[in-house]
C-alpha positions as CSV (number, residue, x, y, z in Angstrom):
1,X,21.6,-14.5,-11.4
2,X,20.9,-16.4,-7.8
3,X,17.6,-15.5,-6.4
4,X,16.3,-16.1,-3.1
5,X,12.6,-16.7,-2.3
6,X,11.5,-16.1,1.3
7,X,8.8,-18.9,2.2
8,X,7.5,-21.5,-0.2
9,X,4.0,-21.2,0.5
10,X,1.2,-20.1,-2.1
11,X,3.3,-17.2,-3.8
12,X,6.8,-17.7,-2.8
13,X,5.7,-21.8,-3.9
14,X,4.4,-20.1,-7.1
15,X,6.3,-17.9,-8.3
16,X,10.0,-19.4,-7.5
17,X,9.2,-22.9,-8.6
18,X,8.1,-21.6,-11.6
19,X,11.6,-19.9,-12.5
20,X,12.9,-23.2,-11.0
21,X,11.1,-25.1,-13.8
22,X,12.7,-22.8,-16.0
23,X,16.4,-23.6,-14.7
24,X,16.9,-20.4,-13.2
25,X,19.5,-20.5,-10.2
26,X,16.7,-20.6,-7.4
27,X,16.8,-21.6,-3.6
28,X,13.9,-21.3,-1.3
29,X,14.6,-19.8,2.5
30,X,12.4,-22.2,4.5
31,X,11.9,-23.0,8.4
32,X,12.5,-26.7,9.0
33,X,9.2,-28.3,8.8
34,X,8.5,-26.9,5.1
35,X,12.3,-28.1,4.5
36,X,11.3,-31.4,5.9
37,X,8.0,-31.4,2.8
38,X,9.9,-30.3,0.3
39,X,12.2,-32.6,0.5
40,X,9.8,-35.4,0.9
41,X,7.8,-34.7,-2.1
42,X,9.1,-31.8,-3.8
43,X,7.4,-28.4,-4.6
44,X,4.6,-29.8,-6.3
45,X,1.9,-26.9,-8.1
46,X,-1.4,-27.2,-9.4
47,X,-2.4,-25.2,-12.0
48,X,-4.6,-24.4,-15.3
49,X,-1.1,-23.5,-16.6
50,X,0.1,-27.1,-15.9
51,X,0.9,-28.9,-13.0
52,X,4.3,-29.8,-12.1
53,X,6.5,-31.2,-9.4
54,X,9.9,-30.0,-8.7
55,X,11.8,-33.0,-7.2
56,X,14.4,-31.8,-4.1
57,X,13.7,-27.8,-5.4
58,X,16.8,-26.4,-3.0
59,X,16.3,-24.7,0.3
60,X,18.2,-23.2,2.9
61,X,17.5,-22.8,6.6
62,X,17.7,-18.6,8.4
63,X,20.7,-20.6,10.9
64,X,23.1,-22.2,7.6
65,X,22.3,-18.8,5.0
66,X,25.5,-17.4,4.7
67,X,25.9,-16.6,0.8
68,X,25.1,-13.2,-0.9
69,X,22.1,-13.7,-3.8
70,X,21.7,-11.0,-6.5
71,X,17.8,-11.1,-5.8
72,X,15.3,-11.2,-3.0
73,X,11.7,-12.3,-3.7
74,X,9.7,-11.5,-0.4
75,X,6.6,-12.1,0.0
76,X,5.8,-12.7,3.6
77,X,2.9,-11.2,5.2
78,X,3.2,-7.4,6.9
79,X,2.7,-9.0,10.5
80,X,6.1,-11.6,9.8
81,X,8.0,-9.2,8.0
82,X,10.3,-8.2,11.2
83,X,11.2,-12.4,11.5
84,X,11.5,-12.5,7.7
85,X,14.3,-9.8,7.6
86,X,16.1,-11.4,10.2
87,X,16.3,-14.4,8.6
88,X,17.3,-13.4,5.1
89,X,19.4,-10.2,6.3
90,X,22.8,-12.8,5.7
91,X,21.6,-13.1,1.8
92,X,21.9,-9.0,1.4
93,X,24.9,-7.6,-0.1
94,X,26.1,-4.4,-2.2
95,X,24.7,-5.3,-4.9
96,X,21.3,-7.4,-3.9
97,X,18.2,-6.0,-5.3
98,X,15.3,-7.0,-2.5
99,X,11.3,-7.0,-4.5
100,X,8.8,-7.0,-1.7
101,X,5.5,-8.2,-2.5
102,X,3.8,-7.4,0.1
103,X,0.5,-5.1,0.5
104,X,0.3,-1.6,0.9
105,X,3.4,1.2,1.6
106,X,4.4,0.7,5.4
107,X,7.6,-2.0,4.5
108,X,8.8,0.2,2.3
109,X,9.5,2.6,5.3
110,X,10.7,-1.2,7.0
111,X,13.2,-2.4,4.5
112,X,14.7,1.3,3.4
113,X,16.0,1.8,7.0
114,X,16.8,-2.0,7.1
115,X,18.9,-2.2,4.0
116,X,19.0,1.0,2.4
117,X,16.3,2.2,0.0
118,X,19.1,2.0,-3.0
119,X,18.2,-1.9,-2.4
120,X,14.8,-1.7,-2.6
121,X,12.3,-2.0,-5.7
122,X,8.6,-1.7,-5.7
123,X,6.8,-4.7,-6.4
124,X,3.1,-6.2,-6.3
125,X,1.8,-10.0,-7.8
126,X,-1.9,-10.9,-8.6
127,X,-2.5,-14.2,-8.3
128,X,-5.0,-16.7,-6.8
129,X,-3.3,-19.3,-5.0
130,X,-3.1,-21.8,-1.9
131,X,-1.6,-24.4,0.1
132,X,-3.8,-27.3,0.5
133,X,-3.8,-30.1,2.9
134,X,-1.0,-31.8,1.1
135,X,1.2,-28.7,1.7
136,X,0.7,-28.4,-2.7
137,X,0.6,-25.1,-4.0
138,X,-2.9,-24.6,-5.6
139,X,-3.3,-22.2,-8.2
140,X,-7.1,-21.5,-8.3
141,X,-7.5,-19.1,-11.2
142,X,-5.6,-19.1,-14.8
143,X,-4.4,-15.3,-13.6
144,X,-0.6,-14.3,-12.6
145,X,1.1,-11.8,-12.6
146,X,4.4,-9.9,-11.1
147,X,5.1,-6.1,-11.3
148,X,8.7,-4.6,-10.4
149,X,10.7,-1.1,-11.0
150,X,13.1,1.2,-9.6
151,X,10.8,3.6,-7.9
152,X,11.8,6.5,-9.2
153,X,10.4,5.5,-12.4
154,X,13.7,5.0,-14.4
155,X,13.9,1.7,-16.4
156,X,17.8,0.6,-14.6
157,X,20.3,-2.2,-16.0
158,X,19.0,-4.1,-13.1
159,X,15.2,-4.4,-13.6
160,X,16.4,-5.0,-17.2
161,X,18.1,-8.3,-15.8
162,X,16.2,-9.2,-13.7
163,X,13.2,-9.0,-16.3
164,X,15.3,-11.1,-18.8
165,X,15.3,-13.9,-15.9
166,X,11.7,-13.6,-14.6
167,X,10.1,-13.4,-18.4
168,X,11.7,-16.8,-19.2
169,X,9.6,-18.2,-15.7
170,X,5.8,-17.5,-17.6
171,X,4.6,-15.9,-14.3
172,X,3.6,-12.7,-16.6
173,X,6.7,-10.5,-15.0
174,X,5.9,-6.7,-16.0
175,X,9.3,-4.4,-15.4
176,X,7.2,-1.4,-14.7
177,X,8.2,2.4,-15.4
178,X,5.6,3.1,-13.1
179,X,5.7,0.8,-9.8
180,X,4.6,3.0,-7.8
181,X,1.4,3.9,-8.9
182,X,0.5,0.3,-9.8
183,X,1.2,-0.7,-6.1
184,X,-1.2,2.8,-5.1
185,X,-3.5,1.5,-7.6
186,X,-3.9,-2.3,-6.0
187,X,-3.9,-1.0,-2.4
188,X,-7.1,1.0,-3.6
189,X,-8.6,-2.1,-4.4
190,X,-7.2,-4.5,-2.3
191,X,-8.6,-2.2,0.3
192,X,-11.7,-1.3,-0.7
193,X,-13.0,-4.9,-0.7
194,X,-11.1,-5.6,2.5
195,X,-12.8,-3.4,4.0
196,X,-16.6,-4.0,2.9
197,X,-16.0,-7.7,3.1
198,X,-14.7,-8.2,6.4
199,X,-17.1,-5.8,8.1
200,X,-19.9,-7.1,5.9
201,X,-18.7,-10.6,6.3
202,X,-20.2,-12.0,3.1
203,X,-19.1,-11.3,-0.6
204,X,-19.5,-9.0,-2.8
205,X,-22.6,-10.1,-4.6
206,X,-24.4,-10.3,-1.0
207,X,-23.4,-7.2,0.1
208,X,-25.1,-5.9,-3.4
209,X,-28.2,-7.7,-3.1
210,X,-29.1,-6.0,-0.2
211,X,-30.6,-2.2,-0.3
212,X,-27.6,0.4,0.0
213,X,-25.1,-2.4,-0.8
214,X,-23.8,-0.7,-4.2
215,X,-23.3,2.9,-2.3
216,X,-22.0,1.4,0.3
217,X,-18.8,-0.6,-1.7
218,X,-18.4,2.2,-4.1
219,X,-18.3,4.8,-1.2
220,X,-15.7,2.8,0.0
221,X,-14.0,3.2,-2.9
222,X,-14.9,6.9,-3.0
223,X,-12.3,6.8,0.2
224,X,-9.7,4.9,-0.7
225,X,-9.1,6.7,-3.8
226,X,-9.3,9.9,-2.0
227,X,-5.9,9.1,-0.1
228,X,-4.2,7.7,-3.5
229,X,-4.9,10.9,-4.9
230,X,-3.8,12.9,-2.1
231,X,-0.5,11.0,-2.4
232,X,-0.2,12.2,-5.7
233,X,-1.3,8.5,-6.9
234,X,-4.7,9.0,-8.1
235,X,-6.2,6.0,-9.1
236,X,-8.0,6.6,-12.9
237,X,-8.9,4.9,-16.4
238,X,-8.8,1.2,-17.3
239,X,-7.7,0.5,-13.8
240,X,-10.8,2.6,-11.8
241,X,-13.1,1.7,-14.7
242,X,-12.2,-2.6,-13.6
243,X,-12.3,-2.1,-9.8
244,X,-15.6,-0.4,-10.3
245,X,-16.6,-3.5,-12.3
246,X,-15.7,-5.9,-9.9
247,X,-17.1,-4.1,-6.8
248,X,-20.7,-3.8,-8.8
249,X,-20.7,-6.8,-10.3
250,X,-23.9,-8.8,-9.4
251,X,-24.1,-12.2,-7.8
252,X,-20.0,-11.9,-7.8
253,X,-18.5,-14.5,-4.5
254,X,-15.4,-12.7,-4.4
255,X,-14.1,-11.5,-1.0
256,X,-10.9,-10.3,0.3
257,X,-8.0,-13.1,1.8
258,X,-8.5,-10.7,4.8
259,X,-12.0,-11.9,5.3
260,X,-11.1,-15.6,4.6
261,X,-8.3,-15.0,7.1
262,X,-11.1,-14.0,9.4
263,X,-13.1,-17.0,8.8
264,X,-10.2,-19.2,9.7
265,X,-9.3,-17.4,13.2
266,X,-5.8,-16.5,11.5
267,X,-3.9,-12.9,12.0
268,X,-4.6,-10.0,9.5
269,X,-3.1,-8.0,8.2
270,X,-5.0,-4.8,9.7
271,X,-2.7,-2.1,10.4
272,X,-0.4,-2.1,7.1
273,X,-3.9,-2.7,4.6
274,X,-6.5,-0.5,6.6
275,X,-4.9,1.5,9.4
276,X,-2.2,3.2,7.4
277,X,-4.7,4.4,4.9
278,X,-6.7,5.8,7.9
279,X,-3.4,7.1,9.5
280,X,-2.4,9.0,5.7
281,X,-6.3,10.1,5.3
282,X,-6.2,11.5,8.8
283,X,-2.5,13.9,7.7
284,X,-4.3,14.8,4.8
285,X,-7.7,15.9,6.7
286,X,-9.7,13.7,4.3
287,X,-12.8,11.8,6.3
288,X,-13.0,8.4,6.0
289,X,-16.1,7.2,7.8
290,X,-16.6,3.9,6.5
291,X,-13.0,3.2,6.3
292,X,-12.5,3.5,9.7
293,X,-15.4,1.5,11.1
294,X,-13.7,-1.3,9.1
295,X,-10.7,-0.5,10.8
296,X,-11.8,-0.7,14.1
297,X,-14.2,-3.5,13.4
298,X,-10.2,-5.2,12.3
299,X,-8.5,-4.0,15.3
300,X,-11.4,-5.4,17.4
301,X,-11.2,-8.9,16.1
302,X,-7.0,-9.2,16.8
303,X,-8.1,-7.9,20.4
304,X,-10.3,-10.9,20.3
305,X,-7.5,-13.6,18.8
306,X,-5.2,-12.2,21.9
């Protein structure tokens, strides 16, 4: 099974050297400057599951990809995702299975009318991770994980495969029966502490310390939820009962990569995390007060990057 991996940054870096160490048929679809590093010094990860470095890992360039590859691993941010299909639109053919890991439901819409939505799985990955000044990937939490399915909910011949090649990588592959709820369920929470982070601008723990702090994250995730379940995606059990956790949880530094992003002066992803949400809440008549204060507190900081 050949697999392509869009980008070799954090998660593509991840994820694809991993099944590279595994000797799975892996080439990485790379602009010149990352071909240039990798070449150089390899694809070298850091992690509490063991560091390794992956001499000459292959790559291809958008201008020399010609082949056909029985699997795409995309996981480009929202705002490149236009670039990214042009570049890897060579690698699709009949039978190419294309797993977007990318946030929220808008490139679903993007890749269905792109390539057909016969081509296109669900899919969703956890994981901490980071390039560091070395251009290394940087895992910095023993936590990984990759999520796939037909969306329909059938269990096909081809996530079978595909799960049979991804389970030998140890990147905790899940073929899922239910995709599409798990990538409703992680857009709830991915949200939610978008949202209250960046317009907080602080953590979670600091936003708690302060009086109206807990009613303020769980009311965002009053709102959230309230879209997910007017999809027909109601987020509920373990899952609610661990977001709730981890938005309450006292003294807790985590914040969203949107708010990092922020901190660094780099693009967000406002529109396909925060504004779609909004745009869905608004169809469904559903008010989403907070919500959209963070959304326009978003929208105001791209004005400011232009």
């Amino acid at each position: 099974m050949r697999i392509l991996v869009v980008g070799a940054g954090a998660i593509g870096g991840y994820f694809g050297g991993r099944l590279l160490q595994a000797g799975r048929d892996v080439t990485f679809l790379v602009r010149p400057k990352r071909a240039s590093e990798l070449a150089s010094a390899g694809l070298v990860i850091k992690s509490p599951a063991g560091d390794v470095t992956l001499k000459n890992p292959p790559t291809v360039q958008a201008d020399k990809l010609a082949e056909k590859f029985d699997v795409v691993l995309l996981s480009c941010k929202a705002f490149d995702l236009e670039d990214a299909i042009k570049s890897f639109a060579p690698a699709v053919g009949p039978n190419t299975s294309i797993i977007p890991l990318l946030n929220g439901m808008l490139h679903l819409n993007v890749l269905d009318e792109r390539f057909g939505a016969e081509r296109v799985l669900g899919g969703l990955c956890a994981i901490a991770a980071t390039l560091n000044e070395a251009r290394e990937v940087v895992q910095l939490a023993p936590m990984q994980s990759l999520n796939f399915g037909e969306r329909d909910g059938k269990m096909s011949d081809r996530v079978r495969a595909i799960s049979e090649i991804f389970t030998s990588g140890n990147i905790g592959a899940v073929a899922s029966e239910h995709i599409m709820q798990d990538m409703w369920e992680k857009w709830v929470f991915l949200a939610s502490l978008a949202a209250s982070t960046c317009l907080m601008r602080t953590s979670v723990g600091n936003i708690l310390a302060v009086t109206g702090g807990r009613d303020f994250l769980l009311g965002m995730l009053d709102e959230t939820s309230a879209i997910a379940k007017a999809a027909g995606h109601e987020p509920a059990g373990p899952f609610f009962q661990r977001t709730q956790g981890l938005l309450t949880a006292e003294g807790s530094p985590m914040t969203a990569s949107m708010f990092r992003d922020i901190k660094g002066g780099f693009p967000v992803e406002a529109d396909h995390v925060i504004g779609d949400l909004v745009a869905r809440a608004d169809a469904a008549k559903i008010p989403v007060p907070k919500l959209r204060i963070a959304y326009t507190h978003l929208k105001a900081y791209e004005k400011q990057r232009e």
